[in-house]
C-alpha atoms as an extended CHARMM CRD file, in Angstrom:
* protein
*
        65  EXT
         1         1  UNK       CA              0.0000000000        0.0000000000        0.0000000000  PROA      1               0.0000000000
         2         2  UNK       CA              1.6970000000        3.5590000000       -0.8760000000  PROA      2               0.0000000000
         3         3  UNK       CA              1.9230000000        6.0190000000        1.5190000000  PROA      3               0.0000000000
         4         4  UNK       CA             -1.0410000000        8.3490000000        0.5680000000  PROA      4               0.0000000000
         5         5  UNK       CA             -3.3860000000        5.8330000000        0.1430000000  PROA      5               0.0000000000
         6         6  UNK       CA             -2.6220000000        4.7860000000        3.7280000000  PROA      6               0.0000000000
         7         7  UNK       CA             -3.1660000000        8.7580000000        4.7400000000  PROA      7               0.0000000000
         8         8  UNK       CA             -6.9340000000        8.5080000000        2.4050000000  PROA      8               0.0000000000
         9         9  UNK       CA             -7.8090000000        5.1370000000        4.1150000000  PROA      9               0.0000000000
        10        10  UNK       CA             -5.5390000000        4.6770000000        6.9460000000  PROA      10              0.0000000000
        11        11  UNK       CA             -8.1830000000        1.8080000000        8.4510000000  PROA      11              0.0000000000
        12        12  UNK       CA             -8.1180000000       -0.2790000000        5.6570000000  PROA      12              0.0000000000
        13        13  UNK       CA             -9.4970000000       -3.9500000000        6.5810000000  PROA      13              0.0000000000
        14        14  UNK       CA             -9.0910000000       -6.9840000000        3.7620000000  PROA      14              0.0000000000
        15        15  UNK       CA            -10.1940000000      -10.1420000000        4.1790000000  PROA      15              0.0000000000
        16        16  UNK       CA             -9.7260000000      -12.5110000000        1.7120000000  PROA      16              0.0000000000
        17        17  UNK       CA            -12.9770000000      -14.8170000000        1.4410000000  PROA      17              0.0000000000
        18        18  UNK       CA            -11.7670000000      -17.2390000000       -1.0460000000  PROA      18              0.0000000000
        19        19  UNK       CA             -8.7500000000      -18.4430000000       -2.8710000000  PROA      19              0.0000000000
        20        20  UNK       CA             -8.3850000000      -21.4260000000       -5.3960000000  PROA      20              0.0000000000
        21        21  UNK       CA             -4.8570000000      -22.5840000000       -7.0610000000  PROA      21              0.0000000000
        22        22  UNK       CA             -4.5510000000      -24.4400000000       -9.6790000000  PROA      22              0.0000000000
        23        23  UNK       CA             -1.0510000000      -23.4920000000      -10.7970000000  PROA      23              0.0000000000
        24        24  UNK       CA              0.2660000000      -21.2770000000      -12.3550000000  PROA      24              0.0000000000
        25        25  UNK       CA             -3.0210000000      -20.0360000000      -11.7580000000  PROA      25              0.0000000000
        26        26  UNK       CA             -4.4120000000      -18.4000000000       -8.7760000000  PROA      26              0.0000000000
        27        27  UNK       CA             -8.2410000000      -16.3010000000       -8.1600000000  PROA      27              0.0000000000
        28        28  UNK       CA             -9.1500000000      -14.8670000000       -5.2390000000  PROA      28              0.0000000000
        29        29  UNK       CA            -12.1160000000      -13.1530000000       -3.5980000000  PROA      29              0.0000000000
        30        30  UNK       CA            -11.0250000000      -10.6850000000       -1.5610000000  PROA      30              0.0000000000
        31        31  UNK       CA            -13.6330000000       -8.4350000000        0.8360000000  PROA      31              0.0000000000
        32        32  UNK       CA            -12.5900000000       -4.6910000000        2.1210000000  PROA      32              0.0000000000
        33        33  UNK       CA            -14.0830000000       -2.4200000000        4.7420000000  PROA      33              0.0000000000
        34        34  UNK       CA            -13.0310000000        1.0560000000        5.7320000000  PROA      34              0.0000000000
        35        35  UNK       CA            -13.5930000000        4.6610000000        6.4290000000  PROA      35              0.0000000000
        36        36  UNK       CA            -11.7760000000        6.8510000000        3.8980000000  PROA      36              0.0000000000
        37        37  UNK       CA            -11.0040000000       10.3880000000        4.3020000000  PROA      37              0.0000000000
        38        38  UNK       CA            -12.2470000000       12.8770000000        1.6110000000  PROA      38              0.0000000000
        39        39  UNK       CA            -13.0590000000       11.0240000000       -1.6820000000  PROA      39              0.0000000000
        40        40  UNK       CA            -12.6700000000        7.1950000000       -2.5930000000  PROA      40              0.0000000000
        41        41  UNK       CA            -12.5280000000        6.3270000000       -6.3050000000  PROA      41              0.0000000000
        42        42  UNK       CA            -13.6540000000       10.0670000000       -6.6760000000  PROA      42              0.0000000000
        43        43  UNK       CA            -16.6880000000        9.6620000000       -4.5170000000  PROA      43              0.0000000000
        44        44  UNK       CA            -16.9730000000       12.2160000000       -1.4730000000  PROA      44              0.0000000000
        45        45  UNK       CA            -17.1470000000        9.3810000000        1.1190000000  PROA      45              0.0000000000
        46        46  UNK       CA            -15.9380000000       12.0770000000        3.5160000000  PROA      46              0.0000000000
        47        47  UNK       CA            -15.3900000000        8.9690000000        6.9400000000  PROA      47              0.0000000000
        48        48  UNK       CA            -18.4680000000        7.5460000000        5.6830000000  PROA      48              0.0000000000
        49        49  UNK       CA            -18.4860000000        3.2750000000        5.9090000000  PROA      49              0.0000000000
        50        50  UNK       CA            -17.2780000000        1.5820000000        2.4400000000  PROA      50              0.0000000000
        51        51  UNK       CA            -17.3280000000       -1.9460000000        1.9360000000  PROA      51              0.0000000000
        52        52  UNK       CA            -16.5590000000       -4.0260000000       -1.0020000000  PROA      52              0.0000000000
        53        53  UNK       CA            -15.3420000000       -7.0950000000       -2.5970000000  PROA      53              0.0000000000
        54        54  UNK       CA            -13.2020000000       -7.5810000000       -5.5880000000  PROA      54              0.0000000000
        55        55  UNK       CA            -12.1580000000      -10.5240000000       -7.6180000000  PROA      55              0.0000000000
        56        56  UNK       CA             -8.3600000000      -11.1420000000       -8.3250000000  PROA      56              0.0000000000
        57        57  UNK       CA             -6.6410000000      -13.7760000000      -10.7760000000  PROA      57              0.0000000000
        58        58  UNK       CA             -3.3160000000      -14.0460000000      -10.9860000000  PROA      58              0.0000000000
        59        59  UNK       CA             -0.4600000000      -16.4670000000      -13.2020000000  PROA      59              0.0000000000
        60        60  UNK       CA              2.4330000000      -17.0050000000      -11.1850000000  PROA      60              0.0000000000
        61        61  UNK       CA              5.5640000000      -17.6240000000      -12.4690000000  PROA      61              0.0000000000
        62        62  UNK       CA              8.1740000000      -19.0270000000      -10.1330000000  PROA      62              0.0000000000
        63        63  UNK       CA             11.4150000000      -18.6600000000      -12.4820000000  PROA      63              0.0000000000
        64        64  UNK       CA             10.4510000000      -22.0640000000      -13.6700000000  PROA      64              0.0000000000
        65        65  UNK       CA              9.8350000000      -23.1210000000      -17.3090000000  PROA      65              0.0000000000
């Protein structure tokens, strides 16, 4: 996490609700919860409650071929 975001959302809370692996491969569901300062994704949230969840899929690569 960079510096300013941590300043904008310094109570940032993930939790990750599901991950599969099937390598490489690798999804996850991950669920967030926090109070930002000011605007979030250029919303005036202004310490208002923001939850969310986002999917994530990733190919690792572990230098092997």
């Amino acid at each position: 996490m960079l510096e300013r975001d941590f300043q904008e959302v310094p109570d940032l809370h993930f939790k990750i609700e599901l991950l599969l692996a099937d390598p490489p491969h690798i999804a996850s569901r991950l669920a967030f919860d926090s109070t930002p300062k000011g605007k979030f994704l250029g919303l005036p949230v202004n310490g208002k409650r923001v939850s969310f969840a986002a999917i994530e899929a990733q190919l690792a690569s572990l230098g092997v071929r």
